[in-house]
C-alpha positions in Angstrom: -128.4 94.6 -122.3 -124.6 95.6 -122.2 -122.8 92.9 -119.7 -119.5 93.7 -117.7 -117.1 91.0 -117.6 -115.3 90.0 -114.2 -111.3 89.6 -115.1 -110.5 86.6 -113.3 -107.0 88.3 -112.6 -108.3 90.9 -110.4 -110.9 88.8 -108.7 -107.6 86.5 -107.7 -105.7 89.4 -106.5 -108.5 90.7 -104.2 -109.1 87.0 -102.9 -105.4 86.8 -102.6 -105.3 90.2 -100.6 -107.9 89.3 -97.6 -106.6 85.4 -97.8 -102.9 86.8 -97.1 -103.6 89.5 -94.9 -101.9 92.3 -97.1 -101.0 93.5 -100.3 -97.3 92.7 -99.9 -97.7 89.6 -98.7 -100.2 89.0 -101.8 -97.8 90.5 -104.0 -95.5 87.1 -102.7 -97.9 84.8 -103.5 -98.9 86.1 -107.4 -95.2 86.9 -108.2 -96.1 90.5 -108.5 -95.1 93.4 -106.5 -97.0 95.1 -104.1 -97.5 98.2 -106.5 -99.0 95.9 -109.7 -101.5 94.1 -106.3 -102.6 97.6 -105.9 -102.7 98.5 -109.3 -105.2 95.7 -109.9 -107.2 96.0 -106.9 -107.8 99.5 -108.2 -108.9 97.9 -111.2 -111.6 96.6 -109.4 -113.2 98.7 -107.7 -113.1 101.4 -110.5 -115.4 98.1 -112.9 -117.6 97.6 -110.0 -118.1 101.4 -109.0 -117.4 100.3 -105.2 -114.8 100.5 -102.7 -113.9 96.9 -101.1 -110.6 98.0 -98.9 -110.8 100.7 -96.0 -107.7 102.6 -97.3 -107.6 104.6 -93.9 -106.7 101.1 -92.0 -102.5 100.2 -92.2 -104.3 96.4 -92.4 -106.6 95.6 -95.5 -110.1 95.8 -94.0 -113.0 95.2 -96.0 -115.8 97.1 -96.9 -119.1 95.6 -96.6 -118.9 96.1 -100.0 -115.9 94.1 -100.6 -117.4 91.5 -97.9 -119.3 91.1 -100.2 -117.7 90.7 -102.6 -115.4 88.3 -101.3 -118.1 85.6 -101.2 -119.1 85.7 -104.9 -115.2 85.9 -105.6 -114.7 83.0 -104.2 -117.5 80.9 -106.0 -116.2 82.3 -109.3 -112.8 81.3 -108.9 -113.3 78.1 -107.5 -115.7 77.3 -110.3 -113.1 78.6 -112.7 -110.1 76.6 -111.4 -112.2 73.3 -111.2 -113.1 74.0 -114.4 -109.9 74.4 -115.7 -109.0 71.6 -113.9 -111.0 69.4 -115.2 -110.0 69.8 -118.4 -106.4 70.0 -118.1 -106.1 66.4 -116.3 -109.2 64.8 -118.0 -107.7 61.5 -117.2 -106.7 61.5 -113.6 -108.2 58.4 -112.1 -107.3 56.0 -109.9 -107.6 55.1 -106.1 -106.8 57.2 -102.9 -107.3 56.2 -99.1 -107.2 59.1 -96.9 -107.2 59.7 -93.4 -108.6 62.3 -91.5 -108.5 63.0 -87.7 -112.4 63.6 -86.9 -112.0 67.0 -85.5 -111.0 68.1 -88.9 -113.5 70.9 -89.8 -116.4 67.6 -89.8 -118.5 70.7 -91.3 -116.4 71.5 -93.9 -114.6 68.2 -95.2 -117.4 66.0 -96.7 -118.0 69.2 -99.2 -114.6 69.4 -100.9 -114.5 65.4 -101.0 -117.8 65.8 -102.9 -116.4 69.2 -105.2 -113.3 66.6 -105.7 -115.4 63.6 -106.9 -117.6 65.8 -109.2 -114.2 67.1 -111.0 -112.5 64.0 -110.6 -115.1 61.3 -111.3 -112.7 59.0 -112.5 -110.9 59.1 -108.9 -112.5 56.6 -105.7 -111.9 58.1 -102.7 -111.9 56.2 -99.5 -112.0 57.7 -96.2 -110.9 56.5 -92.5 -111.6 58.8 -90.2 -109.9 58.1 -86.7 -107.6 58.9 -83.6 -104.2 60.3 -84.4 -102.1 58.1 -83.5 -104.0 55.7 -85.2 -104.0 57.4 -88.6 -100.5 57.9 -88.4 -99.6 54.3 -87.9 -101.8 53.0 -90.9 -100.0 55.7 -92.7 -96.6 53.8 -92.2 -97.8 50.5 -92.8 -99.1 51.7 -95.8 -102.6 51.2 -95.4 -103.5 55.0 -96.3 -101.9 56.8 -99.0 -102.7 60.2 -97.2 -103.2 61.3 -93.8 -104.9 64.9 -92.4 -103.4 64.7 -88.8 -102.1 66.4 -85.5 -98.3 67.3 -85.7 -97.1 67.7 -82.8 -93.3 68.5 -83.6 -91.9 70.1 -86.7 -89.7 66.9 -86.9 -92.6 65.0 -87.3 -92.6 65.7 -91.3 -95.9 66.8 -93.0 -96.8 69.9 -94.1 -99.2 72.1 -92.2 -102.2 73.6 -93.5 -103.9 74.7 -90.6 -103.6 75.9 -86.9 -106.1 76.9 -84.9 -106.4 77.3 -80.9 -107.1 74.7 -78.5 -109.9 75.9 -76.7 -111.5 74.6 -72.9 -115.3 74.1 -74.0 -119.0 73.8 -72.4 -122.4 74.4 -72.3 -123.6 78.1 -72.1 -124.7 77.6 -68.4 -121.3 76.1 -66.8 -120.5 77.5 -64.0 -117.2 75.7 -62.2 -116.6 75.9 -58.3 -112.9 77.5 -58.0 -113.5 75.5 -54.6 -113.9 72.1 -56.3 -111.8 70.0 -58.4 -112.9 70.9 -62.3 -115.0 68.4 -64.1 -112.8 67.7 -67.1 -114.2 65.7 -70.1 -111.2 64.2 -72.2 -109.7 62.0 -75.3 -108.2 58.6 -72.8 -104.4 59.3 -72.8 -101.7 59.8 -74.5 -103.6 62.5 -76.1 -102.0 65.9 -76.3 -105.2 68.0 -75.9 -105.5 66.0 -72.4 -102.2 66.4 -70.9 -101.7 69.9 -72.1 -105.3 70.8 -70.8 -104.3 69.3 -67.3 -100.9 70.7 -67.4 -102.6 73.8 -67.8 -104.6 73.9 -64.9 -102.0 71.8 -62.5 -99.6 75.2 -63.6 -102.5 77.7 -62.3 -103.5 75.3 -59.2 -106.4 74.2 -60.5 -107.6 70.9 -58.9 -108.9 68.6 -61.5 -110.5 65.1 -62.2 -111.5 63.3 -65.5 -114.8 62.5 -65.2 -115.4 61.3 -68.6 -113.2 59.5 -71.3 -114.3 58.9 -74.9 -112.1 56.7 -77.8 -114.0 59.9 -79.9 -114.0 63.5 -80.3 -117.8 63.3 -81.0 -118.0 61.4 -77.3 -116.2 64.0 -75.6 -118.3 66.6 -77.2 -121.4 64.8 -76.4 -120.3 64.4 -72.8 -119.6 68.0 -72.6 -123.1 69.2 -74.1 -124.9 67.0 -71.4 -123.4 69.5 -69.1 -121.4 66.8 -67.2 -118.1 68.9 -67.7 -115.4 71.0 -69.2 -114.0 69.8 -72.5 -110.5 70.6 -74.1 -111.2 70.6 -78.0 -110.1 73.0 -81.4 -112.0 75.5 -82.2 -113.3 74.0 -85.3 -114.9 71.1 -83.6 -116.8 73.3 -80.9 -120.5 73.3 -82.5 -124.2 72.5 -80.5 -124.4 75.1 -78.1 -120.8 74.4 -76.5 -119.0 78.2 -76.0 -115.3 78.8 -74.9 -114.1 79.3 -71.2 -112.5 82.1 -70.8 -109.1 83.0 -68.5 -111.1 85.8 -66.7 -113.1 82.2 -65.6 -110.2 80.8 -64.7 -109.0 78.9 -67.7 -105.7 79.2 -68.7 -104.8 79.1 -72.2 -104.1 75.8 -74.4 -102.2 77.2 -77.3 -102.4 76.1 -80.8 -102.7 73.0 -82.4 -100.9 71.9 -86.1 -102.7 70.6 -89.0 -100.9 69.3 -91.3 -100.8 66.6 -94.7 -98.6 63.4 -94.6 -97.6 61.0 -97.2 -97.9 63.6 -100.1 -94.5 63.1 -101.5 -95.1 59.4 -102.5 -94.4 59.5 -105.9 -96.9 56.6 -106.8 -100.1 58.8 -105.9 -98.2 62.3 -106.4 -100.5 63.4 -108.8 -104.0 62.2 -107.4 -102.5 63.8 -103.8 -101.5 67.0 -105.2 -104.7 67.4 -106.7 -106.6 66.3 -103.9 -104.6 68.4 -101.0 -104.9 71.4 -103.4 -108.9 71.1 -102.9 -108.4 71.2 -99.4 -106.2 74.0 -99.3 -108.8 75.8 -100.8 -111.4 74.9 -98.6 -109.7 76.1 -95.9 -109.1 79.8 -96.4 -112.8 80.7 -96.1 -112.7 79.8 -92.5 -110.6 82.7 -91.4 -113.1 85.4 -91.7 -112.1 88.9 -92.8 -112.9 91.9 -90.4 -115.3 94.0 -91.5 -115.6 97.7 -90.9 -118.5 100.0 -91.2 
């Protein structure tokens, strides 16, 4: 049986394509121009005998062959660079204590953590999960090495790898009297998915009253699943049956939210943290799907 090899460099390019939303801005990322992205992505399709763009589209939109495509692209390269990896920095041990906000893709964290520890068994990770403003403090007093937090104002510091929208969230059969104050499920304050949820509504008239405060994410979403009111939450933490509320129901919108790492440049636990945040980099980009056409 004759075998046809993948070329890594193509499979990168294609990834790189759909994870930067164009071949120019892909062309930025690999150092190449927008002609050699195209070149390559050409490449592929003519090994595979398939079609994974829509050329017809200005925007790159996948075929459901390149769909996918994508999924199997991704497994090869990220076996490939932890490979690699792995072999480069054979030694890289030592200690790291990260923390992470709990709304932090809970789905999605504990499997790059274990992807980290397989490649890195040398390297004990400890993990706080917790408040923001909790986090953050530990983070100065040097308690933590790395934090996964809010930021709230570029002059914060950090460096964001994620935003995503804050969303007003409940149970499939909500239904909210105009008439009556809203039912508002919250984080206690200061907490700024609280006061720019109520800020929200006090803009639109909305009358409003916290019936429910939790110390926890998990709480407020528990609260909210019970039916006993609307929660304000990211995306990424709305799971068990809760659904959006939309501004044709009369919610007005929230904005985004900033994800972002602190306390990478500390030179003592540069290396470990580089490695570590480039994991969850990767982990990350699956979660903005690609459209699909056809």
């Amino acid at each position: 049986m004759r075998y046809t090899d993948l070329d890594m460099e193509l499979l990168r390019a294609f990834v790189t394509v759909v994870d930067a939303g164009g071949f120019t801005a892909a062309g930025a990322r690999l150092g190449r121009t927008q002609a050699a992205v195209s070149i390559r992505i050409k490449r592929l399709e003519d090994l595979l005998e398939r079609q994974v763009f829509d050329r017809s589209s200005r925007a790159p939109l996948l075929t459901r062959d390149g769909e996918l495509l994508l999924s199997y692209a991704r497994q090869i390269l990220k076996l490939n660079d932890e490979t690699v990896q792995r072999f480069i920095e054979p030694d890289s041990e030592g200690e790291l204590r990260l923390g992470v906000v709990e709304y932090f893709v809970p789905q999605h964290l504990p499997i790059v953590l274990s992807r980290f520890t397989q490649a890195y068994p040398r390297v004990h990770i400890e993990v706080k999960v917790g408040l923001n403003v909790n986090l953050s403090e530990l983070l100065q007093q040097g308690q933590l090495d790395m934090v996964i937090c809010r930021r709230d104002h570029p002059r914060q510091g950090g460096r964001v790898v994620r935003r995503e929208r804050l969303r007003w969230a409940a149970t499939q059969d909500f239904c909210a009297d105009a008439a009556s104050a809203l039912p508002v499920c919250s984080l206690p304050a200061p907490c700024i998915f609280r006061s720019r949820g109520l800020a929200a509504l006090d803009s639109i008239g909305r009358a409003w009253r916290v019936i429910y405060t939790s110390e926890s994410v998990t709480g407020v979403i528990a609260a909210a699943q019970a039916g006993l009111g609307a929660a304000i939450l990211p995306e990424s933490a709305m799971t068990g049956g809760l659904r959006p509320l939309t501004v044709e129901e009369g919610f007005p919108e929230l904005g985004e939210i900033e994800l972002a790492i602190f306390g990478e440049e500390r030179a003592e636990r540069k290396r470990l943290i580089s490695t570590l945040v480039r994991f969850i980099e990767e982990s990350l980009r699956p979660l903005d799907a690609p459209r699909l056409i056809g």
